[in-house]
N, C-alpha and C positions, 0 to 999 in steps of 0.2 A: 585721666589724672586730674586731681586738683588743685590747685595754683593756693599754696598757702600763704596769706596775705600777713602782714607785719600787724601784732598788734600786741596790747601787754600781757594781760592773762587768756585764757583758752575762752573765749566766748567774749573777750571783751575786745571791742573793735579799737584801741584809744593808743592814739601816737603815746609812747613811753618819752619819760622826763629825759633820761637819755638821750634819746632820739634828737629831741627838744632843743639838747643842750648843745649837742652837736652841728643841727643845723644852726645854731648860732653862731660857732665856730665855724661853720664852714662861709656863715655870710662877712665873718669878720675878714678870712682869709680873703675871698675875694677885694672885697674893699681896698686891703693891703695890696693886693698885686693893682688893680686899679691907677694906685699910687705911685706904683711904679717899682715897689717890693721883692724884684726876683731874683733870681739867682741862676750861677750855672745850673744845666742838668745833671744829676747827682753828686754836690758838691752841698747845695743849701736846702736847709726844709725849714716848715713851722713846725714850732713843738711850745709847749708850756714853757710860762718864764717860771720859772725855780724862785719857791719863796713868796708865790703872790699865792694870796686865799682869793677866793670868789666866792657869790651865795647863788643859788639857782629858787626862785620861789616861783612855783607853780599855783594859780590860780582858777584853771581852766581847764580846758579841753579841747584838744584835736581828733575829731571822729572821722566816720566817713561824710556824715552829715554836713561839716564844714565847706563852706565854698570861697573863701577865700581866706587867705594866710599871709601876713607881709611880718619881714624881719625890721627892724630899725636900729644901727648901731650906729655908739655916740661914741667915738674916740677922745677919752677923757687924756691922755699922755700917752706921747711917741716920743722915746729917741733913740740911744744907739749904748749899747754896756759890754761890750765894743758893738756885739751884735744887736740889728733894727730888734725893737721890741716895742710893743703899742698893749695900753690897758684901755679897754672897754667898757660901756654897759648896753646891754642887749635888751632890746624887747620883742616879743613877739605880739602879734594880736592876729586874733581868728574872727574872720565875719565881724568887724569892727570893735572888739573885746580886746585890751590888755587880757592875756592869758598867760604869760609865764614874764617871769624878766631875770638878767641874770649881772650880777653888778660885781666891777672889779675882772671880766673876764680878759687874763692874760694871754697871748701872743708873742712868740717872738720867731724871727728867722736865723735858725741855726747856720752857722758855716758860713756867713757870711758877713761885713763890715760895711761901713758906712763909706769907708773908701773904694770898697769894692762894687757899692753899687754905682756912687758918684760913677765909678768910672764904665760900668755896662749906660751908664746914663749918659755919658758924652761919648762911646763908639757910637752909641742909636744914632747921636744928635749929627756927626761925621758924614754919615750913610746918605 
């Protein structure tokens, strides 16, 4: 059997913008937990803040050829509407290239408050 590998069109080997945009998202979420961002297990998630536009511009290209790839995200505003939410801008770059960037990307953590984490943040602090 053979291993069909992730690519855009049928012959073209090329990380999709998609793909792109979401590992953005996913490096922003980490960030955020880094921070300290969490939440019960199934009680808090990240989801889009409602009402924020973002632009995704692609430049480049992520092939297989690529041998390195780093994310860079700039937390432009973080606070709390009641729930944490933080607006971004992302870049990517491939083998030392700006290749995609994506501005205005919003975040926020569902289900949960500023009071609520204050307070997962001082049981840790108790422990």
């Amino acid at each position: 059997d053979r291993v069909r590998q992730e690519r855009h069109f049928v012959d073209d080997r090329v990380m999709p913008g998609t793909l792109m945009y979401e590992c953005c998202l996913h490096s922003l979420r980490i960030l955020l937990i880094r921070l300290g961002w969490v939440g019960r297990r199934g009680e808090a998630a990240f989801e889009p803040v409602p009402g924020v536009a973002n632009r995704l511009k692609c430049r480049g290209q992520i092939t297989e050829a690529t041998r390195h790839v780093a994310y860079e995200i700039t937390i432009k505003e973080r606070g709390y509407r009641p729930e944490p939410y933080a607006i971004a801008d992302a870049l990517i770059v491939a083998d030392g290239k700006p290749i995609v960037s994506v501005t205005d990307l919003p975040l926020q953590l569902s289900g949960t408050t500023r009071e609520a984490l204050e307070g997962l943040w001082s049981a840790g602090a108790r422990r």
